[in-house]
C-alpha positions in Angstrom: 0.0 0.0 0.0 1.2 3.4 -1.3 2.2 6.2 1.8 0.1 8.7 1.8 1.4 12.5 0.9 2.3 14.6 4.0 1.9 18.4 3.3 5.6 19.9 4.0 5.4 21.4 7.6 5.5 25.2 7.3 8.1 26.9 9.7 8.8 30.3 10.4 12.3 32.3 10.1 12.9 35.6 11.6 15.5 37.9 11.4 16.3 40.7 14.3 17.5 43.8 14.1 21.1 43.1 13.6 19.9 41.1 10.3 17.9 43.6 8.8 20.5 44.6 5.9 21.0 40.6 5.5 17.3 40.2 5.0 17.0 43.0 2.8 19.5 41.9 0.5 17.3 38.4 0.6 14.1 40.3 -0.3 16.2 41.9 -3.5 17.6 38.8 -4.5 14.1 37.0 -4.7 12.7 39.8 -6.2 15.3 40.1 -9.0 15.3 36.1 -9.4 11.8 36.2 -9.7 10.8 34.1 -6.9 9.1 34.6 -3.7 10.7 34.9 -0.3 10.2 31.5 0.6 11.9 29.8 -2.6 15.1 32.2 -2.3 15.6 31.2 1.3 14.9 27.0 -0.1 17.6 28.2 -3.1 19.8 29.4 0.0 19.4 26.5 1.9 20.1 24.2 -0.8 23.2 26.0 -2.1 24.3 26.0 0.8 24.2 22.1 1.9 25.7 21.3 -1.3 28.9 23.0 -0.1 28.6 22.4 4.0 28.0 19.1 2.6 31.3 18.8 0.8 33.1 22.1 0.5 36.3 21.2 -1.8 33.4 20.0 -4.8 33.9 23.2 -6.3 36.7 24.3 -8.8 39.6 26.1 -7.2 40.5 29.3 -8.7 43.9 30.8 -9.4 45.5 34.4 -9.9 43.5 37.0 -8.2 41.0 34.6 -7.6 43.1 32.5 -5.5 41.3 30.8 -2.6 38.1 30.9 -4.4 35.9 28.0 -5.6 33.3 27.7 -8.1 30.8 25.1 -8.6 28.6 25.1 -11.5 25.2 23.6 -10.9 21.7 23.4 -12.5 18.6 24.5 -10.8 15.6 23.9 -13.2 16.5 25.4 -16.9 19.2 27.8 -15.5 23.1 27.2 -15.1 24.0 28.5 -12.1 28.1 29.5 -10.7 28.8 29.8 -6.9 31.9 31.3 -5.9 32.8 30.2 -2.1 35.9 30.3 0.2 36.3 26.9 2.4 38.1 28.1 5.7 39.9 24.5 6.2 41.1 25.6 9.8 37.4 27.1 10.9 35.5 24.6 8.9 33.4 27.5 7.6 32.1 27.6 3.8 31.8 31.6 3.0 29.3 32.2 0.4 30.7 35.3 -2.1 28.1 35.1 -4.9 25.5 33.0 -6.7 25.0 33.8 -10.6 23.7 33.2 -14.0 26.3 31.5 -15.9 23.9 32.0 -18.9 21.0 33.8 -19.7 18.2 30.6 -20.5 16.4 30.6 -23.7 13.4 32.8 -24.2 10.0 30.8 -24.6 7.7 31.9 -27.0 4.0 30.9 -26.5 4.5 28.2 -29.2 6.7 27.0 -26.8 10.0 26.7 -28.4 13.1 29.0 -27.6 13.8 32.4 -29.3 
């Protein structure tokens, strides 16, 4: 017999006064990656597990970029880079930017890219 489909628990986040630019920022970033608050801080949370969860996966930079890592990932049609520092003494992953390697292909309403 199947299991039956649990609706995800809903859980509340809050941010205090020291976070206020931090959450901000958050608010931007969903609005400008067209999604609401609650999928930027799921994007967050993902990204971020990915690299607590093995921090030297991503490419290690050289040159000015020394100490940085990238790792290129795909999160529905869009190619994504996240540059990171791992902090191998602290064991602390430092999150410097999340990007669009790519801009995606426009859809038309016939449904094929532009």
């Amino acid at each position: 017999m199947p299991k039956a489909m649990v609706a995800p628990t809903p859980i509340s986040v809050r941010f205090g006064k020291e976070e206020k630019s931090m959450f901000r920022i958050l608010q931007a970033r969903a609005k400008a990656s067209r999604r609401t608050l609650s999928e930027q801080l799921k994007y967050y949370t993902y990204v971020g597990m990915v690299t607590a969860d093995n921090p030297l996966i991503g490419e290690m930079k050289t040159g000015a970029l020394k100490g940085v890592r990238v790792l290129k990932f795909k999160l529905g049609p869009l190619q994504l880079l996240l540059a990171y520092e791992f902090n191998e003494r602290r064991n602390v992953v430092e999150l410097l930017d999340v990007g669009a390697s790519a801009i995606p292909a426009r859809v038309t309403e016939s449904g094929v890219g532009s």
